[in-house]
N, C-alpha and C positions, 0 to 999 in steps of 0.2 A: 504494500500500500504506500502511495507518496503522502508526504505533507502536502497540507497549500501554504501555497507562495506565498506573506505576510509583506513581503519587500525586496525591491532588487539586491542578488548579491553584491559583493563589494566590488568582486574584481568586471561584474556587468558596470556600474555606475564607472568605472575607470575608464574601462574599454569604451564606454558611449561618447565619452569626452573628442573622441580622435573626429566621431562622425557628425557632430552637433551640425558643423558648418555645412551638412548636408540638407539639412531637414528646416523647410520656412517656420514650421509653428512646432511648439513645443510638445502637442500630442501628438505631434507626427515620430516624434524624438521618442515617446512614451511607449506610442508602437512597438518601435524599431526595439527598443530596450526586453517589453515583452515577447517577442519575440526569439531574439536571442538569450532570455532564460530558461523558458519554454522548449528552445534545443536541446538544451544543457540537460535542463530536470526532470523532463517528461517521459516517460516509457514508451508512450504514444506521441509521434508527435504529427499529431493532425490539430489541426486550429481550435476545433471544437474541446478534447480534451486540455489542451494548453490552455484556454482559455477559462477550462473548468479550478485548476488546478490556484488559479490565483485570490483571493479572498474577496477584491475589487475586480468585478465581473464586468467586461465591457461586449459593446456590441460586435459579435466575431466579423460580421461584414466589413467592419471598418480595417478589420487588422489584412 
């Protein structure tokens, strides 16, 4: 069984700093972060459980 997600790991928040200058609005940035923990932590990694997995549930379309 996983945990849910509570908050980005450390070394995501690091690593996202490199891409910021990519991204125009900040929940695009939020995405992108979700995303890449979601590789990381997930057994599954389809959007729907990634998505399930974090405490702060957002719409999956967006992601």
């Amino acid at each position: 069984m996983e945990l849910p997600i509570v908050e980005f790991p450390s070394y995501i928040e690091e690593m996202s700093e490199d891409f910021t200058h990519l991204f125009d609005q900040k929940r695009q940035l939020i995405h992108f972060k979700r995303l890449m923990t979601g590789y990381v932590a997930a057994e599954k990694k389809t959007i729907a459980h990634m998505n399930g997995l974090f405490t702060f549930h957002t719409n999956q379309s967006s992601l």
